[in-house]
N, C-alpha and C positions, 0 to 999 in steps of 0.2 A: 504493500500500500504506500503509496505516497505522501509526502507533505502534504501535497497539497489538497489531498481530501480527507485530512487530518481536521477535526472540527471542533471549537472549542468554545463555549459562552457560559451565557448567566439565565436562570428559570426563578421564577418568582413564584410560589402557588397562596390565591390570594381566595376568601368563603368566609361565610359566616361563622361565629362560631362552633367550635365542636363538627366539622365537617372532615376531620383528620388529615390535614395541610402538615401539622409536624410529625404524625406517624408516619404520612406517605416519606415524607422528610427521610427519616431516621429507617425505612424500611427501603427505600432505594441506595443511601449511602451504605447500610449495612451494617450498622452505629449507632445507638443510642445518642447521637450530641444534641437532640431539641427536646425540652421535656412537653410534656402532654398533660392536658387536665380536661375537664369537664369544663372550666372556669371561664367563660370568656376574655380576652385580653388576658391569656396564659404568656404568649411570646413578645417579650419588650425590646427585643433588642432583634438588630438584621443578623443573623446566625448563618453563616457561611456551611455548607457540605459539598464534598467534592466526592465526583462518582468518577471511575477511572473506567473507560473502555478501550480495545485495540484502536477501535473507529474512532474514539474520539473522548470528551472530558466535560462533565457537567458539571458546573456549579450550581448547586440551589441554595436560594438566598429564603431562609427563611424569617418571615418578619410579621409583626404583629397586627391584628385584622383592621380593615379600613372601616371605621366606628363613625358614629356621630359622638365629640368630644363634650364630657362635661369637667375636666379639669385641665391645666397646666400640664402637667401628663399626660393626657388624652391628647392635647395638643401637640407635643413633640413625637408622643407615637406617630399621630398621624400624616406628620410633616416629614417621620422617617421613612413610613410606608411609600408616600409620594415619591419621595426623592430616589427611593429604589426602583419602585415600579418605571420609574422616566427613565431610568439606566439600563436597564436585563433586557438579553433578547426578546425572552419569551415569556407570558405570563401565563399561566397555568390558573383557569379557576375550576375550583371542586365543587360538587355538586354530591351527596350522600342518595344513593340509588334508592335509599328505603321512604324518603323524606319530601314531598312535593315543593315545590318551587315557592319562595315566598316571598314579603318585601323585601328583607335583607338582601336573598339572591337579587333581586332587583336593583335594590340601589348601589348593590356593589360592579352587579351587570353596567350600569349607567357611567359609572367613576371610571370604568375601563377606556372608554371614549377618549379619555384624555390624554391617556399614552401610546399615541400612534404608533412608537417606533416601534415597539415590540409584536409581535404574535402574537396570537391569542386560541387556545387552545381551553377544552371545555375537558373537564375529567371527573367522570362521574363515580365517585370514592363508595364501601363499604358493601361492594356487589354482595360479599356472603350474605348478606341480611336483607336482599329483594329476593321473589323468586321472578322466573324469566317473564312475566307478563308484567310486573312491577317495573324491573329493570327497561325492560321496552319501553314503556311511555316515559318513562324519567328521559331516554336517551330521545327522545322522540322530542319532550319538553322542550330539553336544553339546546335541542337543534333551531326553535324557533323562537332562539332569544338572539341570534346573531349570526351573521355568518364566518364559523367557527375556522382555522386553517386545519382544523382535528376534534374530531371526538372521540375519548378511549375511554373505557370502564375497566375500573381496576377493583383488585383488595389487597391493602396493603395488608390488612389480619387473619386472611383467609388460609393461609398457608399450603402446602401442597405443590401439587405439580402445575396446576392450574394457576396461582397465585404466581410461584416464581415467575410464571410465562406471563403472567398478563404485567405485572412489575418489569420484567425484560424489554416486552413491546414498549410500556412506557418510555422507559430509558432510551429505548432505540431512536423509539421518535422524536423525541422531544432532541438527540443529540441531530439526526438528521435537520430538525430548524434551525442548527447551531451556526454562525456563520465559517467556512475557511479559517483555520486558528492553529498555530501552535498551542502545545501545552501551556495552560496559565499556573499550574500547580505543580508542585511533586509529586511521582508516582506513591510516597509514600505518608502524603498526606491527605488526611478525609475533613480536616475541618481548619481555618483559623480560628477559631477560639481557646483561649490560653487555659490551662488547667484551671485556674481560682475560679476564673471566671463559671467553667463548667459545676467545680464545685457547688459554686452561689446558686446554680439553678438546680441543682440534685436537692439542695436543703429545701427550696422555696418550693419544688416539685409536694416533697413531704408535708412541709407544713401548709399545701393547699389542698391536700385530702380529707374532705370532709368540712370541710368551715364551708359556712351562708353568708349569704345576703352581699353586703358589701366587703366584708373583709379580704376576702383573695386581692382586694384595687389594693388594700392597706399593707401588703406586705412586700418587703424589702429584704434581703441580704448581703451582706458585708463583711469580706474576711479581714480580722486585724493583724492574725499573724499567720504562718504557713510554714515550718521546717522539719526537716527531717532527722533524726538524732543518729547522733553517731556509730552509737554503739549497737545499734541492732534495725532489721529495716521495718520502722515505725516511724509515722509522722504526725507529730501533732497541728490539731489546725483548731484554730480560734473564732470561732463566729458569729455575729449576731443577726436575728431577726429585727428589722423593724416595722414599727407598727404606727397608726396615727392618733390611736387612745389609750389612755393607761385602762380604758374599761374593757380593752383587745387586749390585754394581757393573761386574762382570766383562760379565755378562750384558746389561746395558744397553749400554754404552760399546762392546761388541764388539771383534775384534781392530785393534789401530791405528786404533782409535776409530771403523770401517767403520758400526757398528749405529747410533753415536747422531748419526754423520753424516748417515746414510738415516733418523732421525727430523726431523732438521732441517730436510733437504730434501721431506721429506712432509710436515709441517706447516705448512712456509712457504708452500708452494703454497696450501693451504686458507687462512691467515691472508690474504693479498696478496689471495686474492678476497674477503675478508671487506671489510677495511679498502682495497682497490679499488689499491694502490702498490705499489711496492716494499719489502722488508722484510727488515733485519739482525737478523739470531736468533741470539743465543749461549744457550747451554742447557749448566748445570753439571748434575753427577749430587751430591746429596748422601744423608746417610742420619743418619733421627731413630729412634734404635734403638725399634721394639715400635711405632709410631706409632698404631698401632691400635688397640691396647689402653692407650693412656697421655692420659686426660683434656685433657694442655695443652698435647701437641702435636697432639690432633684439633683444638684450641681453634685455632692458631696455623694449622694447615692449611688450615682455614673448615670445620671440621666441628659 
């Protein structure tokens, strides 16, 4: 094969909440690197994965969903989302096969308009859970919301032989919209994002299991320290949660401190197989009152 039809870019996959943008994510790279939740505005940050094929190299950028903003934070998500989507070749929106088309699909459909440069590409996520006369009108729907340059159904959960192949075709495609490119990444790298970093989302992954209402917008994490000791291979890491009330303290910590124990021990697990050892985690709970709406502690937060 040649250089020259060696292909290389950037895929964005942009849905409404809870339509599985970071699993497809983390299920085509082959990697856990974007955490998942039920929560809407789970991903705050553009999250780099890199899928290596002979034919070619995909970046997906994955990034947080295009909302109507009610805070300071909503607002630079959304200004993030923007400035990605105006960059990447191709954008990807999901569609859950099980799930009828709604406003949200709608107005997220409409915001597409505005980034001409890229592709646009319709992929209808969670096929295990239609059966074929479901999945048919989903794909039927989505066909007459634009004229798409592709329509695939996939599962990124479904597992099996069926699953790998229809995740394969994805990839395939999606690199065929890729423009002519040399390699943008190393063969042996699947993500830029720095260990700490990944860390801070394994904790905030845990501690947004099972909390309501507004709290998941309320949480933060922040590593203060991070090393490895010398004498044996263990690392201690130093963490805090932040929150925007002391009456979110309750709810985090749990009785006799049961809830932020069971964060502990769920994030370490993921950590240990990140960084491959053993790992001491202490994790405080503090709280930067409005943090959402206050300039210089989103500044201090890494927002």
């Amino acid at each position: 094969m040649t250089t020259q039809q060696f292909r290389a870019g950037f895929v964005s996959f942009v849905g409404r909440p809870n339509v599985g943008k970071s699993t497809l994510t983390n299920a085509l790279v082959g990697e856990k690197i974007a955490i998942t939740s039920a929560k809407p505005q789970t991903t705050r940050r553009a999250i780099r994965g890199i899928v290596h094929r002979d034919q070619g190299q995909l970046i997906i950028v994955d990034t947080p969903g295009l909302h109507r903003p009610r805070t300071l934070l909503g607002e630079r998500l959304n200004n993030l989302v923007e400035s990605t989507l105006g960059d990447v070749d191709v954008i990807g929106m999901c569609f859950p096969a099980n799930e009828k088309i709604g406003p949200g699909d709608t107005f997220i459909n409409q915001q597409l308009d505005g980034f001409r440069r890229a592709k646009k590409v319709a992929i209808v996520t969670k096929t295990e859970l239609a059966d074929r006369e479901t999945l048919t009108a989903q794909l039927l729907a989505v066909q007459g919301l634009r004229e798409w340059d592709a329509i695939i159904p996939v599962s990124a959960l479904g597992g099996g032989a069926n699953g790998r192949e229809q995740l394969g075709s994805l990839t395939d495609l999606l690199i065929d919209l890729m423009p002519v490119s040399p390699e943008l990444y190393p063969k042996d790298i699947i993500t830029d994002e720095s260990v700490e970093d990944r860390i801070c989302e394994y904790i905030r992954e845990a501690a947004l299991e099972g909390v309501r209402d507004e709290l998941p917008h309320s949480i933060a994490v922040t590593i203060d320290e991070m090393s490895k000791r010398e004498d044996q291979e263990l690392t201690d890491i130093h963490a805090n949660i932040w929150l925007e009330r002391d009456s979110q303290k309750g709810i985090i910590i749990g009785p006799k401190g049961s809830r932020l124990k069971a964060v502990g021990q769920t994030s370490r697990m993921e950590i240990e197989r990140l960084i491959g050892h053993k790992v001491f985690l202490s994790i405080r709970v503090k709280v930067a009152p409005d943090w959402q709406r206050d300039p210089k502690q989103l500044g201090k937060l890494g927002f």
